[in-house]
N, C-alpha and C positions, 0 to 999 in steps of 0.2 A: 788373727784372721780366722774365720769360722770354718774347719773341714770338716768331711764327711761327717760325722756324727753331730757336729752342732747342726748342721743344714738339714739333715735329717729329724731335728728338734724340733728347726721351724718350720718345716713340713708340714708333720705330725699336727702339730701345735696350729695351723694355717687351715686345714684341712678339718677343723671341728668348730673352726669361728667363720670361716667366708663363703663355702660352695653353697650352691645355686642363690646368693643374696645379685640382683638386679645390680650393674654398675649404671649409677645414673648419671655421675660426672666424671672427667678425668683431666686431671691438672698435671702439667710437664713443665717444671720449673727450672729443670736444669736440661736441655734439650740434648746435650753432647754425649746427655748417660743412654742415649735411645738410638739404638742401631735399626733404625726402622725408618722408614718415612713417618714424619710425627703426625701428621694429618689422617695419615693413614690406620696409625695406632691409635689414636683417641677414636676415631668414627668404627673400628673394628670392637673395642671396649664397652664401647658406649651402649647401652642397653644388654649388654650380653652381660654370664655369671661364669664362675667356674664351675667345672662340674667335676674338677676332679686336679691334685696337684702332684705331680711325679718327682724323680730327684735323676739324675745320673750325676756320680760326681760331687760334684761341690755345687752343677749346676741345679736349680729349683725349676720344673715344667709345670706351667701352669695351663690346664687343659680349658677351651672355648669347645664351642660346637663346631668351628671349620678349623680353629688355628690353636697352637700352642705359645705363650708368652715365656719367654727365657728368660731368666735372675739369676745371676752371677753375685752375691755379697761381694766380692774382692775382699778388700782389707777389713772394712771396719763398716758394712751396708749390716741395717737395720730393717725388718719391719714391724711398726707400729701400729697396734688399733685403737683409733681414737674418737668421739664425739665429732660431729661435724664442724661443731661452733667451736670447738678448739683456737686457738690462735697456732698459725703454721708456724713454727719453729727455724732457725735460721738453716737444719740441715737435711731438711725434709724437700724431699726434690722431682718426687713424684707422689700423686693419692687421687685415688680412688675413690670417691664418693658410691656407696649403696644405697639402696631403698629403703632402709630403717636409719637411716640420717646418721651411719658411722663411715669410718674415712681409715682405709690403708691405705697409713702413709709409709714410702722409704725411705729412712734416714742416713746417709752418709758422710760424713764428716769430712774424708779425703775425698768425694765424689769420684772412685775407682769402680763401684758398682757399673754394669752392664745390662741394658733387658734389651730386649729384639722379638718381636715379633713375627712367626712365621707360619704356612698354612700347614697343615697335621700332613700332607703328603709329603713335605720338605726336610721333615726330621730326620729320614733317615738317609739326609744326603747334606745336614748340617754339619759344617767343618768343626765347631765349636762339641757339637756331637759326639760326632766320629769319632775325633781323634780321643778320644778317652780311652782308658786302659782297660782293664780288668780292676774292679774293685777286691778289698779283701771281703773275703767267704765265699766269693762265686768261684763253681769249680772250674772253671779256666785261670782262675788263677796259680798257676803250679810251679813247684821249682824247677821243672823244664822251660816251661816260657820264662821264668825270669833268666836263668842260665844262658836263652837264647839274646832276651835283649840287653842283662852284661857283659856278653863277650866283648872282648876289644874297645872294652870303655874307660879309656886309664883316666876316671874323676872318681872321686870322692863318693864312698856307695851311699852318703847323706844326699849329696846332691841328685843321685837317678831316684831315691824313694821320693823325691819331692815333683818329678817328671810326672806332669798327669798323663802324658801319654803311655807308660807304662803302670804305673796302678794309679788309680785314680781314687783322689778323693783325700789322699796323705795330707796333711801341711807339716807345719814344725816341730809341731807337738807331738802329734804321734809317729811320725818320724825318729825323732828323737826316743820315743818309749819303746818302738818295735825297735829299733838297734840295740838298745840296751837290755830285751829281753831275750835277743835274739843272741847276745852275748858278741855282738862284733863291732869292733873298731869303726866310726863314723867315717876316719880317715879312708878306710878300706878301700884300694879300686873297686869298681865294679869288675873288670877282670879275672880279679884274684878271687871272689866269692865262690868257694864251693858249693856242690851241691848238700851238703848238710846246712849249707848254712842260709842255701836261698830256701828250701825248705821250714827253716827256723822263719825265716820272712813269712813266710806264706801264714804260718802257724800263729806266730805271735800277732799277726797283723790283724789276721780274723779273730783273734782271740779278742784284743784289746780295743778294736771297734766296733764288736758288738757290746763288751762291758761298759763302755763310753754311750753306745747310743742308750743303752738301758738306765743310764743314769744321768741323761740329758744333755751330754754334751760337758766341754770342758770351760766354765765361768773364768773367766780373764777379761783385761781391761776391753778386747776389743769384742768379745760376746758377752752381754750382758744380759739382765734380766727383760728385753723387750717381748713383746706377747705375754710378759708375767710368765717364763720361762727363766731357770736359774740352773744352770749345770751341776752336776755333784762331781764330778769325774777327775776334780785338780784334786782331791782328798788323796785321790790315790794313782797321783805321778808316781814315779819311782827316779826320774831323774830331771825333766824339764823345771826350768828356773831354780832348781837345785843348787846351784854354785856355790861351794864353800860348805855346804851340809857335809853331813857324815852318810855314804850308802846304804841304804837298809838291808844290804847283801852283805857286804864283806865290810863296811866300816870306816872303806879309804874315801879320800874328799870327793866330790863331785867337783870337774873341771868344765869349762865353758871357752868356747871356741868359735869364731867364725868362719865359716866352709860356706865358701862362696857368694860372701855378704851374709847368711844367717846364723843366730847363734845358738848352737849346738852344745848340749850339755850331755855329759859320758862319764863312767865312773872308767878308771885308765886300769884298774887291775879287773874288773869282771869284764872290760870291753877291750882286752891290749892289742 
């Protein structure tokens, strides 16, 4: 799944090939991926350009002159820039035709992707919005507010770092990296989390998501090289998809676990 920092890739990367290019046509070929009136969405796109593409989250904002276009990747959402004359592909499911006869298309495979369309006054009373957390490096993100919202959380402190309402933007991977640099047990309640060690969150989180976005994101099966984008950032896991290696800390094996349907890798003596 693409978080924070891959999404932040294809921003970046979206943001130097598409603003102000004329949409001339727009094809919705899988209707169900569009939280919008579709009628509505194609006639709103249609002759208009972006001028500008934001990110909150995992979510990608893509800026109109009246309205913002919402893109959620989910699991395995793509975006592609292709020739017009392309032949459409079997998992391309929305595109975009511009004025120079290229085509952003979205590729999804499990068709989990999301867009919505809404008018720029509406952002800031969007539920999908709102509820997002504090990302890591903003200074609200602090070990007092995490302190506040694990109190009384007897789950698994894997499973509230995956909670976008409380930091946003985590998925598994760096979930998995900030526990393990933060030296705590995945198991851990959220309850039990000191304040050294939601501190250690805070610190390693920001640490390790701006090194990820500077190096493009983390390349795995379901972020790949689309927009001719390739991530550097799996070079230097330290513990995800690790199972059965040797830790580059202390030497003991890397273990692999599922915490509540996902699988979580930990080394059991730097994270006991």
């Amino acid at each position: 799944m693409p978080e924070i920092a891959e999404v932040e890739t294809v921003r970046n990367t979206l943001k130097k090939q598409i603003l102000y290019k004329k949409i001339e046509n727009v094809q919705v070929l899988y209707e169900k991926m569009i939280e919008s009136d579709i009628q509505e969405f194609k006639r709103v796109l249609k002759n208009n350009e972006f001028i500008d593409i934001k990110r909150r989250g995992k979510w990608l904002i893509f800026e109109l002159e009246n309205h913002y276009l919402l893109s959620h990747l989910r699991m395995e959402g793509k975006f592609f820039l292709k020739k017009e004359n392309n032949p459409i592909e079997k998992h391309e499911h929305i595109i975009l035709t511009f004025q120079d006869n290229t085509d952003l298309r979205y590729h999804d495979t499990r068709k989990f992707g999301r867009m919505q369309l809404i008018k720029k006054e509406e952002l800031e009373t969007n539920k999908a919005i709102q509820k997002q957390g504090f990302e890591p490096g903003e200074k609200e993100l602090t070990s007092t507010y995490l302190l506040e919202k694990f109190k009384n959380k007897n789950i698994a402190i894997k499973t509230l770092l995956l909670d976008q309402t409380i930091i946003s933007g985590l998925g598994n991977i760096y979930a998995n990296e900030v526990l393990f640099a933060s030296k705590i047990n995945p198991l851990k309640k959220g309850s039990e989390i000191t304040k050294k060690e939601a501190q250690n969150i805070v610190e390693s989180a920001a640490k390790i998501i701006k090194r990820a976005m500077e190096l493009g994101g983390t390349t795995i099966k379901s972020y790949t090289s689309s927009l001719g984008v390739t991530g550097r950032f799996q070079q230097e896991l330290m513990v995800h998809k690790k199972e059965g290696e040797e830790c580059k800390v202390c030497k003991a094996t890397i273990k692999k676990e599922k915490i509540n349907g996902r699988s979580t890798y930990y080394c059991p003596t730097c994270q006991k």
